[in-house]
C-alpha positions in Angstrom: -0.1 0.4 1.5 0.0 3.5 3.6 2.6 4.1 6.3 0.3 5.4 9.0 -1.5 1.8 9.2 1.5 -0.3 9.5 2.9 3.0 12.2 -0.3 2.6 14.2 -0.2 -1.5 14.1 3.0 -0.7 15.7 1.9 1.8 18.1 -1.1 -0.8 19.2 0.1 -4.3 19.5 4.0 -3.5 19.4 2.9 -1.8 23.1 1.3 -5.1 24.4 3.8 -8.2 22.7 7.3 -8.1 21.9 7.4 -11.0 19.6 7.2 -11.9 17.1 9.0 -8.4 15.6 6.4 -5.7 13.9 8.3 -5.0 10.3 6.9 -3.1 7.9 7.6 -6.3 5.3 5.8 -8.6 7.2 3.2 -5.9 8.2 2.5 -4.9 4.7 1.7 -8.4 3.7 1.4 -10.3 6.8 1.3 -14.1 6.0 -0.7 -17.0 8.4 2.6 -18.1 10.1 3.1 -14.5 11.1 -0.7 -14.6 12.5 -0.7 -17.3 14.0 2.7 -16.7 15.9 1.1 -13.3 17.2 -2.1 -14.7 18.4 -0.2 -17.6 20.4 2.2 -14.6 22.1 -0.7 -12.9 22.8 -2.4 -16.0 24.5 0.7 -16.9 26.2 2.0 -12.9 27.2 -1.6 -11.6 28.5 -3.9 -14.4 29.0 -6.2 -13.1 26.5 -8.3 -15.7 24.1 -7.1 -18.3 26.6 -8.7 -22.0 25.8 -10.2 -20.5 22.6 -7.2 -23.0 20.8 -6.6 -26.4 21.5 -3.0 -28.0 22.5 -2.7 -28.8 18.6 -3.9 -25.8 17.3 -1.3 -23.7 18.9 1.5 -24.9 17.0 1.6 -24.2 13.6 2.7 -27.3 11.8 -0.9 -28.8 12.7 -2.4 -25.8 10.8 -1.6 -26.0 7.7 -4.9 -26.8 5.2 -7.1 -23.8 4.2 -10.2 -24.6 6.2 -8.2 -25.3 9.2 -6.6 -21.7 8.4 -9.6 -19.7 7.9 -11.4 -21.2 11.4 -7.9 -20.2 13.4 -8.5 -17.0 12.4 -12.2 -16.7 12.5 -12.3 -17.2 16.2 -9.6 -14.5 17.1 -12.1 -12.0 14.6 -15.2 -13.4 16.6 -13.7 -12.6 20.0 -12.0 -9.7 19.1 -15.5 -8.5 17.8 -17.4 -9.2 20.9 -14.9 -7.3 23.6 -15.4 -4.2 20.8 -19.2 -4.6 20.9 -18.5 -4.9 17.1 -18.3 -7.1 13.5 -15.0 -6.6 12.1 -15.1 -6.5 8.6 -12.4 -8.7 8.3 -12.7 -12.0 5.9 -10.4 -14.8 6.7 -10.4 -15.8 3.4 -8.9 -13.0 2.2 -6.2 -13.1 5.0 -4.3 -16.3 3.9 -5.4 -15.8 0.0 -3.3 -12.4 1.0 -5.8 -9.9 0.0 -6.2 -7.2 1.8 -3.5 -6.1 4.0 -5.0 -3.3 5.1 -7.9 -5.0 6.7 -5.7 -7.2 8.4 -3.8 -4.4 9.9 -7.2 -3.2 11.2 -7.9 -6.7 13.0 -3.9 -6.5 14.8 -4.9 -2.8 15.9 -8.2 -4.2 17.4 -6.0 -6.8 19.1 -3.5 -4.6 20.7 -6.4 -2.3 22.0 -7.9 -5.2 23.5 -4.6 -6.6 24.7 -4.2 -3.1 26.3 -7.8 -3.0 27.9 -6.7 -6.2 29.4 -10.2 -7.6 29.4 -11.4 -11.2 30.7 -12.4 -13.1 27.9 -13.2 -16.4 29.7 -17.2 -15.9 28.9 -16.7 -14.8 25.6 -14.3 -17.4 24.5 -17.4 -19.6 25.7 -19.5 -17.6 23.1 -17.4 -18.0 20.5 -16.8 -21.8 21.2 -20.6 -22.1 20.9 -20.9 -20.8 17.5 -22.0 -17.7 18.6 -21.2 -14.7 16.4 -21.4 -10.7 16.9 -24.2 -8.5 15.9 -23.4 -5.1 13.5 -23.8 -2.1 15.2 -23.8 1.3 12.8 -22.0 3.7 14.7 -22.5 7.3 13.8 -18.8 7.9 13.3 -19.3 6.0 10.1 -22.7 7.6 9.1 -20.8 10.9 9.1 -18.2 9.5 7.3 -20.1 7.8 4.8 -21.5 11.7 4.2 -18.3 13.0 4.0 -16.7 10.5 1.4 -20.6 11.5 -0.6 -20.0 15.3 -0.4 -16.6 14.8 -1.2 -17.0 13.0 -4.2 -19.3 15.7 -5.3 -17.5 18.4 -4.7 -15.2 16.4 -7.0 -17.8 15.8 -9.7 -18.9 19.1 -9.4 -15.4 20.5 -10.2 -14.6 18.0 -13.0 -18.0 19.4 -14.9 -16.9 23.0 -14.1 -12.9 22.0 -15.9 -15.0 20.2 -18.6 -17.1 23.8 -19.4 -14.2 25.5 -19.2 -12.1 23.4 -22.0 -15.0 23.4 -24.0 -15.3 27.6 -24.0 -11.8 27.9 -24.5 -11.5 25.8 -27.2 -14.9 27.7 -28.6 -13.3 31.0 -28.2 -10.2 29.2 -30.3 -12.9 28.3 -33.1 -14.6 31.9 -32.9 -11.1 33.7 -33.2 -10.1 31.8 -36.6 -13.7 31.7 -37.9 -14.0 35.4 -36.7 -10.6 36.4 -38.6 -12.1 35.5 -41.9 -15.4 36.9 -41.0 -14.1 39.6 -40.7 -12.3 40.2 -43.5 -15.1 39.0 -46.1 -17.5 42.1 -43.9 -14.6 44.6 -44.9 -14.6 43.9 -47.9 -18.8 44.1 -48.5 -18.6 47.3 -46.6 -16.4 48.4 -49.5 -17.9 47.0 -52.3 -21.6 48.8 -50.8 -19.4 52.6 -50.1 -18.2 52.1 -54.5 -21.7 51.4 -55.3 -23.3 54.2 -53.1 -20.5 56.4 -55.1 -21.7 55.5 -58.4 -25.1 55.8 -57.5 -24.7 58.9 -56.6 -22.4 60.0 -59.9 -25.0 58.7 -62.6 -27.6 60.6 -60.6 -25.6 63.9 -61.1 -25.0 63.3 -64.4 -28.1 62.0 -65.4 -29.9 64.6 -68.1 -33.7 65.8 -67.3 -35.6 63.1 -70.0 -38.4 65.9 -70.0 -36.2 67.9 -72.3 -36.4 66.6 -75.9 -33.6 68.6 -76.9 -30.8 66.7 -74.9 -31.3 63.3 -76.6 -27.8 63.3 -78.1 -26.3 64.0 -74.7 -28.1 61.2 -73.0 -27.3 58.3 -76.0 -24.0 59.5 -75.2 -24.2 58.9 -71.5 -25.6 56.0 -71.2 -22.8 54.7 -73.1 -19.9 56.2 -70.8 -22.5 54.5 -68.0 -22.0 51.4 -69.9 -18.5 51.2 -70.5 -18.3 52.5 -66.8 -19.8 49.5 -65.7 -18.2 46.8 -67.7 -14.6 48.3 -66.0 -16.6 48.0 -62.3 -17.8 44.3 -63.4 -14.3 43.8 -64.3 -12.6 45.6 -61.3 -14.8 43.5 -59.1 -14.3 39.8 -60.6 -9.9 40.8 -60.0 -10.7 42.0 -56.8 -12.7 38.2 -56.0 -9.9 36.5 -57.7 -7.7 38.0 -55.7 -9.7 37.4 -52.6 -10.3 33.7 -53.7 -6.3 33.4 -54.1 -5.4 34.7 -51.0 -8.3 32.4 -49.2 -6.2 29.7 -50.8 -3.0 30.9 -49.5 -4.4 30.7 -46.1 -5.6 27.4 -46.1 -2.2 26.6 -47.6 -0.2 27.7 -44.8 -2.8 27.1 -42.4 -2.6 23.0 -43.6 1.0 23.5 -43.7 1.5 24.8 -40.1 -1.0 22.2 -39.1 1.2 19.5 -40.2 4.4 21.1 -38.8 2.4 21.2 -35.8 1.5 17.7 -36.0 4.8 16.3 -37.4 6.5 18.5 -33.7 3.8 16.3 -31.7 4.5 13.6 -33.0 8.2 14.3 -32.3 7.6 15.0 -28.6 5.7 12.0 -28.4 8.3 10.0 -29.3 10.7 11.8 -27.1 8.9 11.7 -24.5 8.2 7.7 -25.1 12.0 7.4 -25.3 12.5 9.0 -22.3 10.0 7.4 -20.4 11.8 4.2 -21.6 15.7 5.5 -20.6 14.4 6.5 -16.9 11.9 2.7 -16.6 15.3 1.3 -17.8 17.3 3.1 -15.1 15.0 2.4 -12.9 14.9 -1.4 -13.6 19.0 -1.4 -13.1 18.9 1.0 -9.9 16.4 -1.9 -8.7 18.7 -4.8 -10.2 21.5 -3.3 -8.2 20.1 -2.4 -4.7 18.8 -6.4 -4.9 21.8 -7.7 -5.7 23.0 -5.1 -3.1 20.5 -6.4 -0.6 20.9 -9.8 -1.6 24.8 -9.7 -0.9 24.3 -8.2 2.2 21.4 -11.5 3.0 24.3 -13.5 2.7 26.5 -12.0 4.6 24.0 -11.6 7.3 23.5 -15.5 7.3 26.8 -15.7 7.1 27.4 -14.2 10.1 24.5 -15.5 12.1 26.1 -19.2 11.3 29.3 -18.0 12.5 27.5 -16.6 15.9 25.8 -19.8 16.2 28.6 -22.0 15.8 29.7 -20.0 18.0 27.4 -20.1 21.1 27.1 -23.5 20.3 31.2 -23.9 20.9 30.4 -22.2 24.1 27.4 -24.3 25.3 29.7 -27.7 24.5 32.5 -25.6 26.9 29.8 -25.0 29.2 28.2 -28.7 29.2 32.1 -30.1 29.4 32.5 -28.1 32.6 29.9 -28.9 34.0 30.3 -32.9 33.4 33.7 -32.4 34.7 32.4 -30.8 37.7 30.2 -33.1 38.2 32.4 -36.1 38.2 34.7 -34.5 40.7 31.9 -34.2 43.1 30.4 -38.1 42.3 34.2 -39.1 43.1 34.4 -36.9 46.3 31.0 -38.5 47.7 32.4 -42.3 46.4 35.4 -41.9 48.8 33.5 -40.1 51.4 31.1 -43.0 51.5 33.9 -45.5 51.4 35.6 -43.4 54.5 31.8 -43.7 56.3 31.7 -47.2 55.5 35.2 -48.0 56.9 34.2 -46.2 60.0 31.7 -48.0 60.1 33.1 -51.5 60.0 35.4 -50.8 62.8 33.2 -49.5 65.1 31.3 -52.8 64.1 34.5 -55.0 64.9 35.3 -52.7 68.0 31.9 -53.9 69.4 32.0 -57.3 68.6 35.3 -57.1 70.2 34.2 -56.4 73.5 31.3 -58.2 73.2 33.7 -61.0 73.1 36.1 -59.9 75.7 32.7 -59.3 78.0 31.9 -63.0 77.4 35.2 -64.1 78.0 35.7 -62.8 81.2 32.6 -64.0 82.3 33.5 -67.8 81.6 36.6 -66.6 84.0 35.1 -66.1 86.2 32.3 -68.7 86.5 35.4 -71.3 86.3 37.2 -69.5 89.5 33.9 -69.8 91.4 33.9 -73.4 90.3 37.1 -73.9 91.5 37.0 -72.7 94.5 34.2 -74.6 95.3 
């Protein structure tokens, strides 16, 4: 998948929610836990989608069948479409079968730009709750890129017929030039054999006697047979000469089916070296891969490794912590125990000191009710 989706995924809904964190592994093939855990910090961090989701539906364990999957997500599409005034063309089906990455990146980028807007979704959350659903609109960005993607695709036809034509008139040309070489060697040669007879022609005229005299009949009987004899050594001159032209054809075609199975015995070399190297660099390539996940993997491991040691850790601290505290606590439980107990002696005393008096009050009451008796 391209860089620049999974960049601007981060750039959109990395602005608005800090968890769960925006990796390129889990953005290139984001799974449904991942979803779901970014559509619940987004209900929880911005108020957006809020009562779309039910109290079970928001933790993840409860999702967990298909169905139950695809209609999560289906009602975080249908809202996102309605604040856009849009259809995504998003399938939820495709989202947990994880198809599609790239589609999915779309929907979290139409998220963060509605998390961004900060919008009230209270009515359309009603909408979507209803069964309601949003309508296509066909903007004219995508008319004039639908346009573009046609011309470009024939400007790219157009130049494929144009690199076809011109392979095809090359290798033409190649045909002409060997066919031409022999053409023109088989026109030199009837060029020649039409000057010799032209020559000849032109002898025997010279030397042909006036058949109006009767007195040179000797002379002529004895010219035609030089003519004859003349033309049984051309006859013979030219059946060498188309031997030898026949031989030499051969020759050609010799070496020409020799070099063309030199030629084909070097491809066929190359092709197998280039095979075999092909196969040496996938082989590195396998091992450099071997190594940097063994590599990777050792370093998992020590990664867990230390993350259990930090948590046994912080969790040695919390106990430390939590003993402290208890220990605190009980100080102050006794300190109140004996300051009650103090109050409560207090208490009793000043009880006792009353009673006390109250008795002594009584007492010298009866005193004095006897005096009076007496001294009556």
């Amino acid at each position: 998948m391209d860089g620049k989706v999974i960049k601007k995924t981060q750039e959109t809904l990395g602005k608005a929610i800090k968890k769960p964190p925006m990796t390129e592994k889990l953005l290139n093939k984001p799974p449904f836990r991942f979803l779901h855990d970014v559509i619940t910090e987004v209900i929880k961090h911005t108020g957006i989608l809020k009562g779309l989701y039910t109290d079970a539906e928001m933790s993840s364990s409860n999702v967990t069948e298909k169905e139950e999957k695809m209609t999560f997500l289906q009602k975080a599409i249908d809202c996102v479409g309605f604040v856009l005034g849009d259809q995504l063309g998003v399938r939820p089906s495709k989202i947990v079968a994880g198809h599609e990455p790239e589609k999915t990146n779309e929907f979290l980028q139409a998220l963060g730009k509605v998390c961004l807007k900060k919008v009230d979704t209270a009515e359309i959350v009603k909408k979507v709750l209803a069964g309601k659903k949003p309508s296509k609109k066909s903007s004219s960005k995508e008319k004039e890129s639908s346009k573009e993607k046609e011309s470009s695709k024939e400007k790219e036809s157009s130049k494929e017929k144009e690199s076809s034509k011109e392979k095809e008139s090359k290798e033409r040309s190649k045909e002409k030039d060997k066919d031409g070489g022999k053409s023109d060697r088989s026109k030199e040669k009837d060029k020649e054999k039409s000057r010799e007879k032209e020559k000849d022609r032109s002898r025997d005229q010279s030397k042909e006697p006036d058949h109006h005299d009767e007195k040179k009949t000797s002379t002529s009987k004895d010219d035609k047979h030089k003519k004859e004899e003349k033309e049984k050594e051309r006859s013979s001159r030219k059946h060498k000469e188309g031997e030898e032209d026949k031989q030499r054809d051969r020759k050609q075609q010799r070496d020409s089916s020799r070099s063309k199975e030199e030629k084909s015995k070097e491809d066929r070399k190359d092709r197998e070296k280039r095979k075999s190297s092909s196969v040496l660099k996938n082989l590195s390539k396998k091992k450099m891969t071997l190594q940097k996940n063994d590599k990777e993997a050792q370093k998992n491991v020590v990664r867990k490794k230390d993350r259990v040691v930090q948590r046994i850790a912080l969790l040695k601290k919390k106990k430390r912590v939590v003993r402290r505290r208890n220990l605190k606590l009980l100080k102050i439980k006794k300190k109140r125990r004996k300051e009650d107990l103090l109050i409560n002696i207090q208490k009793k005393r000043k009880k006792n000191l009353k009673e006390k008096k109250v008795k002594n009050r009584k007492k010298s009451k009866k005193q004095k009710e006897m005096k009076a008796i007496q001294k009556y």
